[in-house]
VOMIZA-283197 format. One record per residue: residue in three letters; chain; x, y, z of N, C-alpha, C in turn. Coordinates in steps of 0.2 Angstrom, whole numbers, padded with zeros to 4 digits. Last residue first. Example, Ala and Ser with C-alpha at 12.3 -4.5 7.8 and 13.67 -1.06 7.14 Angstrom:
SER	A	0064	-0011	0035	0068	-0005	0036	0064	0000	0039
ALA	A	0066	-0028	0039	0062	-0022	0039	0066	-0016	0039
END
This chain:
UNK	A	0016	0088	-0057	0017	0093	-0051	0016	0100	-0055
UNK	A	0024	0074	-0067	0017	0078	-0060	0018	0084	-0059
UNK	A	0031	0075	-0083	0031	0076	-0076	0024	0076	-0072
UNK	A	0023	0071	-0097	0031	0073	-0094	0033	0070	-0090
UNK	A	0011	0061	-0100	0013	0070	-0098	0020	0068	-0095
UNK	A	-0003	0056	-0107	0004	0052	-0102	0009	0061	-0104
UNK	A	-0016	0056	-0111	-0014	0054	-0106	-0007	0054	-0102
UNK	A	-0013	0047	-0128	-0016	0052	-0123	-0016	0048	-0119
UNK	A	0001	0043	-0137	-0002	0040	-0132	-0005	0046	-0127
UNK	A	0009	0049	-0147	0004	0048	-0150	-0002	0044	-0141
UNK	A	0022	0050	-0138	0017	0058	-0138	0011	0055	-0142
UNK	A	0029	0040	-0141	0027	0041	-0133	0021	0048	-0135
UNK	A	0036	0036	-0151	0030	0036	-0154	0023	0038	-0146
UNK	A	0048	0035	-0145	0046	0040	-0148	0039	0043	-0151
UNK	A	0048	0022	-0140	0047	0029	-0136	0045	0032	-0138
UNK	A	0041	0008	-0153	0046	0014	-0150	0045	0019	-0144
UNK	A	0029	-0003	-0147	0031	0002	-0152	0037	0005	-0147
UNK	A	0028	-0011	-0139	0026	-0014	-0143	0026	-0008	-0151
UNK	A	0040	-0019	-0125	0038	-0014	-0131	0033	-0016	-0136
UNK	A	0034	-0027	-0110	0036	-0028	-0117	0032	-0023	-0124
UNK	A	0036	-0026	-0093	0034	-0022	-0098	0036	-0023	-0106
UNK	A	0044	-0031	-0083	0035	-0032	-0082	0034	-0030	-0088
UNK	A	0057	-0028	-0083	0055	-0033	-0086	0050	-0035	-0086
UNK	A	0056	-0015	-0081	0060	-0017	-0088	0058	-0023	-0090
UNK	A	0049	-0014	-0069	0048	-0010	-0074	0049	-0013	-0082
UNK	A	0061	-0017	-0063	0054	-0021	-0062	0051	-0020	-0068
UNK	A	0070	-0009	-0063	0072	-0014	-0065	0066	-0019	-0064
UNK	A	0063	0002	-0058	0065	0002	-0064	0068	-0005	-0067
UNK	A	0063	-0003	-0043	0058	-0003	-0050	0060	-0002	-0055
UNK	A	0078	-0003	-0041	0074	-0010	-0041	0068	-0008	-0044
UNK	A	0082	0010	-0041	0084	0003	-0049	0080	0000	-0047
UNK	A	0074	0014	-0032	0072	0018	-0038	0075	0014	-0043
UNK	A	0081	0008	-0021	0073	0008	-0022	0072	0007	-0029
UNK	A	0093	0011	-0017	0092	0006	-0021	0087	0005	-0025
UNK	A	0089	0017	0001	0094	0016	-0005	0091	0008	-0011
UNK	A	0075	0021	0005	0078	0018	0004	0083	0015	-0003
UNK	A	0069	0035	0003	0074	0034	0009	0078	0030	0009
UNK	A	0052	0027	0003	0056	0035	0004	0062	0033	0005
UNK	A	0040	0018	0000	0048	0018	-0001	0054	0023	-0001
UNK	A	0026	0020	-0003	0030	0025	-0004	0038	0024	-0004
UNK	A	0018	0004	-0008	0019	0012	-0002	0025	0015	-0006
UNK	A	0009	-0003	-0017	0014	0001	-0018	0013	0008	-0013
UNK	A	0000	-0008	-0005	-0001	-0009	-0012	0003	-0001	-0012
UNK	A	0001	-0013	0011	0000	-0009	0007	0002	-0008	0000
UNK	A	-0006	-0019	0025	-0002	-0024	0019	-0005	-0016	0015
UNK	A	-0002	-0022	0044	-0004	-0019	0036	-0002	-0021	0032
UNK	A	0003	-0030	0055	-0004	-0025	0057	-0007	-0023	0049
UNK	A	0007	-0047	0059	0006	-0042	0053	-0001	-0035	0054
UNK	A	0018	-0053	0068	0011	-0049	0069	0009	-0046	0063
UNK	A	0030	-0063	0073	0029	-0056	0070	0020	-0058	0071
UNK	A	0043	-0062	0085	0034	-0067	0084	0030	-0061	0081
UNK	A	0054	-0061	0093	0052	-0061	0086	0046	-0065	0082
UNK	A	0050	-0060	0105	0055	-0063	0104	0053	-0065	0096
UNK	A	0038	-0052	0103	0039	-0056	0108	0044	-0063	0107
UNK	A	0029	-0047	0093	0024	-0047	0100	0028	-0052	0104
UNK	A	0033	-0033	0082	0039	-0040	0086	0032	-0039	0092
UNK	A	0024	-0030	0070	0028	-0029	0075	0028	-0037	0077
UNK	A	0025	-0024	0052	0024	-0029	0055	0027	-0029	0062
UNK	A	0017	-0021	0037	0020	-0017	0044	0018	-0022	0048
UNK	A	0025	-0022	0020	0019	-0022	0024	0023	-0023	0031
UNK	A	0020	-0013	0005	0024	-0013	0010	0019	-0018	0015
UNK	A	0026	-0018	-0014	0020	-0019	-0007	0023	-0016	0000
UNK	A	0024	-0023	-0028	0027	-0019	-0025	0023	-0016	-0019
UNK	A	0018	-0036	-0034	0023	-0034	-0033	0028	-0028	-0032
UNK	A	0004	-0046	-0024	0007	-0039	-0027	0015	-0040	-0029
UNK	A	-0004	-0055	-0021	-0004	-0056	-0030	-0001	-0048	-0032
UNK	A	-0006	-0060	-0010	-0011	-0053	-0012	-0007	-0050	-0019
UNK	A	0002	-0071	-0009	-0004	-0073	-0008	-0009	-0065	-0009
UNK	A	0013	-0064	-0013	0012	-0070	-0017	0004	-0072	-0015
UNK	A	0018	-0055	-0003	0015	-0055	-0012	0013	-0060	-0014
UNK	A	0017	-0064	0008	0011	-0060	0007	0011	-0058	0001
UNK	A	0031	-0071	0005	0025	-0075	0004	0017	-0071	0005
UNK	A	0037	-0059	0008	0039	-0061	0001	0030	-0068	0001
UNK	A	0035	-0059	0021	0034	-0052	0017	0035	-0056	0011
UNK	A	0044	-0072	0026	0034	-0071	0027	0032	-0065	0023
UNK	A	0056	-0071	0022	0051	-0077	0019	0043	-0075	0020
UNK	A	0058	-0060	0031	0058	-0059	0024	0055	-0065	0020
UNK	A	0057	-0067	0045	0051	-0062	0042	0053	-0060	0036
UNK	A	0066	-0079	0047	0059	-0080	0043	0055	-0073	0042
UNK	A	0073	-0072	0062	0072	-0075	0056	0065	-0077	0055
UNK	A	0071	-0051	0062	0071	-0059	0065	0073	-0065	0059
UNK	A	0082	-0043	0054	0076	-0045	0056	0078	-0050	0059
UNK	A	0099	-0038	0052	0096	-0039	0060	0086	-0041	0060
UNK	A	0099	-0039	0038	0101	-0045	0044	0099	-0046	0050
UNK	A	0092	-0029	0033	0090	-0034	0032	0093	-0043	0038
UNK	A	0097	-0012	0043	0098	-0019	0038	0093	-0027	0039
UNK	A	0085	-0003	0041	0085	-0007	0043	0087	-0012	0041
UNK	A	0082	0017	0042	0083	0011	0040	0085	0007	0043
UNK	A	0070	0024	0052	0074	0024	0053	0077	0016	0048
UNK	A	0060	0039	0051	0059	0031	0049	0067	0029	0047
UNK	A	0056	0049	0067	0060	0045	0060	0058	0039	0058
UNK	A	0042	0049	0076	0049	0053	0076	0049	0050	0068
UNK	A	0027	0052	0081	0032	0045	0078	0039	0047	0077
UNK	A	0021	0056	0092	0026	0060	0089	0030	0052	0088
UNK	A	0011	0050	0101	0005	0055	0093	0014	0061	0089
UNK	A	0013	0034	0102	0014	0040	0103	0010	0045	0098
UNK	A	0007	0020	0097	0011	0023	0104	0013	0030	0105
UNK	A	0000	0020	0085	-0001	0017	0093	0000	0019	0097
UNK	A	0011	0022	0077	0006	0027	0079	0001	0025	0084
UNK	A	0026	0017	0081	0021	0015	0081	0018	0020	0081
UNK	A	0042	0021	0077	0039	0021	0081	0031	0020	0080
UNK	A	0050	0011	0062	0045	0020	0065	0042	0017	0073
UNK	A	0064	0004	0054	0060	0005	0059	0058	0011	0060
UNK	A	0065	-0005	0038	0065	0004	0041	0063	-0001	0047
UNK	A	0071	-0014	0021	0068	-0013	0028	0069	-0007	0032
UNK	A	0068	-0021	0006	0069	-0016	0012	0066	-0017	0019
UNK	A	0070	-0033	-0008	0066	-0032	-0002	0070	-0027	0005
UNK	A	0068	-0035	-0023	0071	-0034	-0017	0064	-0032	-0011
UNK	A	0058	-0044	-0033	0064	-0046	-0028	0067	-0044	-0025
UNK	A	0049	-0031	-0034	0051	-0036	-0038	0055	-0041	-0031
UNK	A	0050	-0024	-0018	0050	-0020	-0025	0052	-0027	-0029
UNK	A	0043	-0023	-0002	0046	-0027	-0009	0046	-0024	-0013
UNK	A	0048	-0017	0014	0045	-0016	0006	0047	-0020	0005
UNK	A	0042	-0016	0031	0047	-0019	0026	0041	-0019	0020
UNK	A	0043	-0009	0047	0039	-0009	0040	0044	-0009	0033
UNK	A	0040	-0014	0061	0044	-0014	0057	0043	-0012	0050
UNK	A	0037	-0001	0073	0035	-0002	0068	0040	-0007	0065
UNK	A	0038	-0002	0091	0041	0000	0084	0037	-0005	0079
UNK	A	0032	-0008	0103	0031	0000	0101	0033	0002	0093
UNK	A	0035	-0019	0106	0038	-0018	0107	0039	-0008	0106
UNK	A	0017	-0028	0110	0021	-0027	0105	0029	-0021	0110
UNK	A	0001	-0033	0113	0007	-0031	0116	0014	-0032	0113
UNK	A	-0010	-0032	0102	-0006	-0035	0104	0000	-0032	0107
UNK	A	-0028	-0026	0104	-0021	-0023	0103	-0015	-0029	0106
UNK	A	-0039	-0034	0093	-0038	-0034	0099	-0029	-0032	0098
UNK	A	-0048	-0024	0079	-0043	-0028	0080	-0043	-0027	0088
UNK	A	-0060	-0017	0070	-0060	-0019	0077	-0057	-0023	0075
UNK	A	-0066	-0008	0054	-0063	-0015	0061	-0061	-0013	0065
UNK	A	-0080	0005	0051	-0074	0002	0054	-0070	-0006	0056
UNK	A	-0088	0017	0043	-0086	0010	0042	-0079	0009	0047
UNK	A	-0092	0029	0051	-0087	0028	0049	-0088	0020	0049
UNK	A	-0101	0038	0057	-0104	0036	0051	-0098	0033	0049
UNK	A	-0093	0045	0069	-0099	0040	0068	-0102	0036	0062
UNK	A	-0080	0051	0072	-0081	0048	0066	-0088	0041	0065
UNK	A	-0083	0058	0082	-0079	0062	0077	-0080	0058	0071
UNK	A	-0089	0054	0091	-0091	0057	0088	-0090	0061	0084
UNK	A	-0079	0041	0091	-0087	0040	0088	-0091	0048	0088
UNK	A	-0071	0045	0100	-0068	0043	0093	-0076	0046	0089
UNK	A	-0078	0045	0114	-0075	0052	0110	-0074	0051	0102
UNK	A	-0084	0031	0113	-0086	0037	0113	-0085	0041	0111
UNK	A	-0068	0028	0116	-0073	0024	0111	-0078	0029	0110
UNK	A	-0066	0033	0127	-0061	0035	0123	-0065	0033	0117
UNK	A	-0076	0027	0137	-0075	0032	0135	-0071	0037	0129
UNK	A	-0072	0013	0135	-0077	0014	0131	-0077	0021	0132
UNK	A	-0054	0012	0134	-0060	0011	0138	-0065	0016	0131
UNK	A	-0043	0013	0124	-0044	0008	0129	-0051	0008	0135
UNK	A	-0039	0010	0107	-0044	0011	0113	-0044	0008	0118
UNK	A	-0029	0016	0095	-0029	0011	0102	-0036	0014	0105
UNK	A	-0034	0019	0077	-0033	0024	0084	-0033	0015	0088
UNK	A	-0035	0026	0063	-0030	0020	0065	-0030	0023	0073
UNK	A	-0042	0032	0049	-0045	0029	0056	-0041	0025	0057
UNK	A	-0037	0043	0039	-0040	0038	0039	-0038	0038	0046
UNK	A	-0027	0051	0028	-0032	0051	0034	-0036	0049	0037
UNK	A	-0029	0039	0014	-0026	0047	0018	-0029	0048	0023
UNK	A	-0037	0024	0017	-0034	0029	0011	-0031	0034	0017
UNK	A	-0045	0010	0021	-0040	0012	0018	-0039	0017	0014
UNK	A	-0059	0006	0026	-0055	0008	0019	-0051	0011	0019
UNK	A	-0062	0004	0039	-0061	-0003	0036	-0059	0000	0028
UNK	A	-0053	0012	0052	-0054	0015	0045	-0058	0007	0041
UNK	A	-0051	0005	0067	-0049	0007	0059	-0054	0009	0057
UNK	A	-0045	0001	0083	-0051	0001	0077	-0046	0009	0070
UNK	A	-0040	-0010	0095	-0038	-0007	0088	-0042	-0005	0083
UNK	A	-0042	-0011	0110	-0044	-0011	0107	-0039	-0008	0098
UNK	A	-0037	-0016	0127	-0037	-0015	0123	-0039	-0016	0116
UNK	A	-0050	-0026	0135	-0043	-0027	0135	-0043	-0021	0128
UNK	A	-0064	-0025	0140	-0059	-0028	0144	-0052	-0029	0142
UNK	A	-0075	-0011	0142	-0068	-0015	0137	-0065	-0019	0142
UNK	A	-0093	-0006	0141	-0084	-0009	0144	-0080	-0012	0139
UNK	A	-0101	-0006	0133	-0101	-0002	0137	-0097	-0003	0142
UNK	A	-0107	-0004	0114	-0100	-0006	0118	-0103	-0004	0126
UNK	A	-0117	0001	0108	-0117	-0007	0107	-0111	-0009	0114
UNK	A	-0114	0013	0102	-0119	0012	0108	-0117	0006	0109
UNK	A	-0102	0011	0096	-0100	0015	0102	-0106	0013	0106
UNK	A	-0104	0004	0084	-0100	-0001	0091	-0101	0004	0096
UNK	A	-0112	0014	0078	-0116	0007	0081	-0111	0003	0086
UNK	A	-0101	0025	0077	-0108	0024	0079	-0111	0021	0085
UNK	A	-0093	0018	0065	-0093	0016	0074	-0095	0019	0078
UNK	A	-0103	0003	0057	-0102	0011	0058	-0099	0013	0065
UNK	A	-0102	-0009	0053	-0106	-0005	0049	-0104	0002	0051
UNK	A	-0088	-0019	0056	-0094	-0015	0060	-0098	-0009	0055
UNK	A	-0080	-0033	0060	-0082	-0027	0055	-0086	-0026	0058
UNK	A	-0063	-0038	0066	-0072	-0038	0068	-0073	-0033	0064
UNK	A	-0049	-0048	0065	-0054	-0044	0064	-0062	-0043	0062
UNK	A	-0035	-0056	0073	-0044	-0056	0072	-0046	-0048	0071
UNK	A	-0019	-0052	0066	-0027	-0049	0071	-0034	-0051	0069
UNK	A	-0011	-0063	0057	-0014	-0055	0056	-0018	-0056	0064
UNK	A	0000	-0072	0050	0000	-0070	0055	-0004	-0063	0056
UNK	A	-0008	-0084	0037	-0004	-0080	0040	-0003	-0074	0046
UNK	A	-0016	-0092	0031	-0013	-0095	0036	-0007	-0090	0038
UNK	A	-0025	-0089	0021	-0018	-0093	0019	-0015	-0093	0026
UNK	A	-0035	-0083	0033	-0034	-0089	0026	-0029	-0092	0022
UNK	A	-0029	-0073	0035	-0033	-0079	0038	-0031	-0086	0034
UNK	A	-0028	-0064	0023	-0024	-0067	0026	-0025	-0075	0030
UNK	A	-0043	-0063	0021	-0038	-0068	0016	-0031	-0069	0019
UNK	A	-0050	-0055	0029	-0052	-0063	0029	-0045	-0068	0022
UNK	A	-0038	-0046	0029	-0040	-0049	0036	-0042	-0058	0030
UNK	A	-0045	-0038	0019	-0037	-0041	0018	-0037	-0047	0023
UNK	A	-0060	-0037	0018	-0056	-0042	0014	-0049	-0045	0017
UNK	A	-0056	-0027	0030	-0062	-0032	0030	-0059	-0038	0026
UNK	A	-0051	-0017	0023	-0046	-0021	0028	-0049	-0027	0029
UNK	A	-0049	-0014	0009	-0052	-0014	0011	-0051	-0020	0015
UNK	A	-0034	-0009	0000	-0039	-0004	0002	-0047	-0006	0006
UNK	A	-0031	-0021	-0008	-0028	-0020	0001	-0031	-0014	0004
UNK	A	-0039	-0023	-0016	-0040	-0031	-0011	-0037	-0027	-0005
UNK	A	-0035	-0014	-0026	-0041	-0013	-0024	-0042	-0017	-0014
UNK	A	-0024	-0020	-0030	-0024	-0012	-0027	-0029	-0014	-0021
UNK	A	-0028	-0033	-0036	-0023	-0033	-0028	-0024	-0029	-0026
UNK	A	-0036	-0026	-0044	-0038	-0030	-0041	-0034	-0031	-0034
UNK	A	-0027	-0018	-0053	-0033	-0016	-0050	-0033	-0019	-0045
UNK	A	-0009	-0023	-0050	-0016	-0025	-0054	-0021	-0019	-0049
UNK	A	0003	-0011	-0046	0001	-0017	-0045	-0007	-0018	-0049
UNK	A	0005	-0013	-0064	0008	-0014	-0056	0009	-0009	-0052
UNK	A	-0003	-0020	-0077	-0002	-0016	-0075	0001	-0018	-0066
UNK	A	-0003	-0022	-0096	0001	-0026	-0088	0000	-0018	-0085
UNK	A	-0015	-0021	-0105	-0010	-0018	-0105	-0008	-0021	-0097
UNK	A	-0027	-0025	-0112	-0024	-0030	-0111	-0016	-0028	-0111
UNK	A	-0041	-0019	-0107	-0037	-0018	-0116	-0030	-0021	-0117
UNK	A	-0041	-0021	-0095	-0046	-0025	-0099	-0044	-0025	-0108
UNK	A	-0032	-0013	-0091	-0032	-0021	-0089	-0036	-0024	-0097
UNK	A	-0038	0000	-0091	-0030	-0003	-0097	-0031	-0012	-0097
UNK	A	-0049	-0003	-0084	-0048	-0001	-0091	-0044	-0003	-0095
UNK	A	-0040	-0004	-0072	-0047	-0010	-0074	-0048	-0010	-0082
UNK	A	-0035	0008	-0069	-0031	0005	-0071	-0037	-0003	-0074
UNK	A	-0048	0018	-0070	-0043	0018	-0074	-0038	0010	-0080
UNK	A	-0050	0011	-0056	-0057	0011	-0063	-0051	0011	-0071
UNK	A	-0040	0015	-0048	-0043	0009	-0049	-0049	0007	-0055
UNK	A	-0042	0031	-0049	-0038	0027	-0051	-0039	0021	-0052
UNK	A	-0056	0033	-0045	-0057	0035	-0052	-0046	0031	-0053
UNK	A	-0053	0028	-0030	-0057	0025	-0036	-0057	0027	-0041
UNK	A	-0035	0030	-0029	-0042	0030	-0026	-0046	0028	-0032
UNK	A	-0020	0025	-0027	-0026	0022	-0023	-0034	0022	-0023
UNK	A	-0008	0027	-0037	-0013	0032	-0035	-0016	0025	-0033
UNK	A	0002	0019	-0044	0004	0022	-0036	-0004	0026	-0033
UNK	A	0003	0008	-0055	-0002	0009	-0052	0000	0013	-0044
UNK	A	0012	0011	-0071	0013	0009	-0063	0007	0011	-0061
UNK	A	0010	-0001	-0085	0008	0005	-0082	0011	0004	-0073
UNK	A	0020	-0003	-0101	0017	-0007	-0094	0014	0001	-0090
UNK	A	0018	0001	-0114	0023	-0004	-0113	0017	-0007	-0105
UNK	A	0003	0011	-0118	0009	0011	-0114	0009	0004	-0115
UNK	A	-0008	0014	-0131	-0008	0010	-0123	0002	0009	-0124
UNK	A	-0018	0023	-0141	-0012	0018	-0140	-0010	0017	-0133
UNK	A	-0037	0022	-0140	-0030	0028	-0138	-0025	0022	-0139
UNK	A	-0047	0020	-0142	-0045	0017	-0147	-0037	0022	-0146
UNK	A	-0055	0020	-0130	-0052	0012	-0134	-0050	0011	-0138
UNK	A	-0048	0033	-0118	-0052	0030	-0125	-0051	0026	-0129
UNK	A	-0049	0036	-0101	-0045	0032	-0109	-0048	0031	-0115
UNK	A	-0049	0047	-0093	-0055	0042	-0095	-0050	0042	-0103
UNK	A	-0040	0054	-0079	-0042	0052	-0084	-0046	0046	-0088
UNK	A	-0040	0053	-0062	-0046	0053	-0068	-0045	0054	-0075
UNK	A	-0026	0050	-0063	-0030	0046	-0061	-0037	0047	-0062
UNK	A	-0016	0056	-0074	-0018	0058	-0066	-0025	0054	-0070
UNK	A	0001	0051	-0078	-0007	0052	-0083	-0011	0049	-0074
UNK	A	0018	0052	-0084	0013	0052	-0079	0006	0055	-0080
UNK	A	0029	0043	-0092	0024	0048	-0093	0019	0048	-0086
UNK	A	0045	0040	-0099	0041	0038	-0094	0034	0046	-0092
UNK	A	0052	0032	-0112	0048	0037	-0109	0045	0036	-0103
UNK	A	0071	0026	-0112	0064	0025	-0111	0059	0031	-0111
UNK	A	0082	0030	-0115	0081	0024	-0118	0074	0022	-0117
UNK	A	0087	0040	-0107	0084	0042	-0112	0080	0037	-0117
UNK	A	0078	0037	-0092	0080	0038	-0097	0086	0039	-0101
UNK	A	0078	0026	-0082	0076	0024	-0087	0077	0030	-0094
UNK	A	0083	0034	-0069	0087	0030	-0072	0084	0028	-0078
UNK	A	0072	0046	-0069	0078	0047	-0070	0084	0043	-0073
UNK	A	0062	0039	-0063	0062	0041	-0071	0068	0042	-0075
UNK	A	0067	0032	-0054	0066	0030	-0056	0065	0032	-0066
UNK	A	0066	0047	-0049	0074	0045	-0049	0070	0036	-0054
UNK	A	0052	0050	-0046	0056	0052	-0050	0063	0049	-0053
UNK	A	0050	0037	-0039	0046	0037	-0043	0049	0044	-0050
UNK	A	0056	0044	-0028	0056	0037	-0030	0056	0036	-0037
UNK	A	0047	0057	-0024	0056	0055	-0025	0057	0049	-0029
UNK	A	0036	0064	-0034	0036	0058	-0028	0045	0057	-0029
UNK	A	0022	0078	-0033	0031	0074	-0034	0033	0068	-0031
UNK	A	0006	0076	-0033	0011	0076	-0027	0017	0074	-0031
UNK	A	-0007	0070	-0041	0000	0077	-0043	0004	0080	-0040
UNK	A	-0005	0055	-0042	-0007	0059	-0043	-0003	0068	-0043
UNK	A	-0004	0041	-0055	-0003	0045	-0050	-0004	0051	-0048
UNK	A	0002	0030	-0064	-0004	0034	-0063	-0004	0036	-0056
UNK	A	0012	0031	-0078	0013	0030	-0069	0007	0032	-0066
UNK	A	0019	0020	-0091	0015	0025	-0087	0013	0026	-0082
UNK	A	0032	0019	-0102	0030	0016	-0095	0024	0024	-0092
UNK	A	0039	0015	-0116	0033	0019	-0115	0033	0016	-0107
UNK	A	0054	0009	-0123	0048	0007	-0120	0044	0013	-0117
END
């Protein structure tokens, strides 16, 4: 089987050891996010989608369309890269998120604002690297943000009083992981991501992360959820194939996603006639 990984040129632990357990009985090839595929190029078994950004999402839309499996899809990739969407469909199926305000620019909320009455949570409303995840508590602080990022598309969440810790739980196929981090809410020194037997969650939050694949049609997802209070989760994020560092086991559970997302359609061997797909990253 031929698996291709679209990603970019940072090494990734996982995603190696992943390659690792698949061979020799498989190729696994990594093919960088702007590549431009051509409709007549042979097409990979199944493709991994890890890169985010838009010349990636176009890519994988392309394989889609030529009628290769791809995980996570464009489309779920795309849905969790803009917070606006994620919100109004959370909502909607009925699960535990923060009312979210959209604002063309935070800019326009900084003049518009000129008191807070309760804490504030603005964002980035596009999700990528460096991006806008700040607490506000008074309009001064709101001001300072805004001239750093005036032109910045944003939401607006109200801060829930929470326990300070992150719980940030992965799916990989039918496993499921867990870690606690310190909040970046609460500190500007998050310390470690500390693992997290699955036993000590509360109850029902491994039923609720298994039921947001299912309603954002991913199957490899993180998503970041705090305790507001005797285990009353809070979903703060949903992220289309995070990173999974750390966690024993990680790297069979995709590759065992892999094996069975993916149906041969020629040999490995025949892995070099497919442009595109290169060895290694880095």
């Amino acid at each position: 089987m031929r698996i291709g990984v679209i990603a970019s040129g940072t090494r990734h632990p996982v995603l190696d050891a992943m390659a690792g357990l698949l061979a020799p009985a498989h190729h696994v090839g990594w093919i960088d996010p702007g590549h431009v595929t051509d409709p007549n190029d042979p097409l990979a078994d199944v493709y991994l989608l890890k890169a985010r950004t838009r010349p990636a999402l176009t890519l994988a839309r392309t394989l889609e369309d030529r009628g290769a499996p791809v995980v996570n899809s464009a489309a779920a990739t795309g849905l969790c890269q803009d917070r606006t969407a994620m919100a109004a469909l959370a909502h909607s199926a009925g699960l535990p998120f923060p009312e979210t305000t959209t604002f063309p620019t935070l800019g326009g909320l900084s003049d518009a604002t000129t008191d807070l009455t309760r804490p504030l949570v603005v964002k980035s409303r596009h999700s990528r690297r460096h991006d806008l995840v700040a607490r506000v508590d008074s309009a001064v602080r709101l001001r300072a943000l805004a001239a750093d990022w005036a032109q910045e598309p944003v939401v607006v969440q109200p801060f829930a009083d929470n326990s300070g810790q992150d719980h940030k739980l992965w799916v990989v196929g039918d496993r499921v992981f867990a870690a606690l981090r310190p909040s970046e809410l609460a500190s500007t020194d998050r310390g470690p991501t500390v693992p997290l037997p699955l036993g000590e969650l509360p109850v029902g939050w491994i039923d609720l992360v298994r039921e947001v694949g299912a309603v954002f049609a991913l199957d490899v997802y993180g998503v970041d959820i705090v305790d507001t209070g005797d285990g009353t989760p809070l979903i703060v994020d949903i992220n289309a194939f995070p990173g999974i560092r750390d966690q024993e086991g990680a790297p069979e559970a995709l590759a065992g996603l892999v094996t069975a997302t993916g149906q041969p359609n020629c040999s490995w061997s025949e892995s070099a006639s497919c442009p595109g797909l290169s060895p290694r990253i880095g």
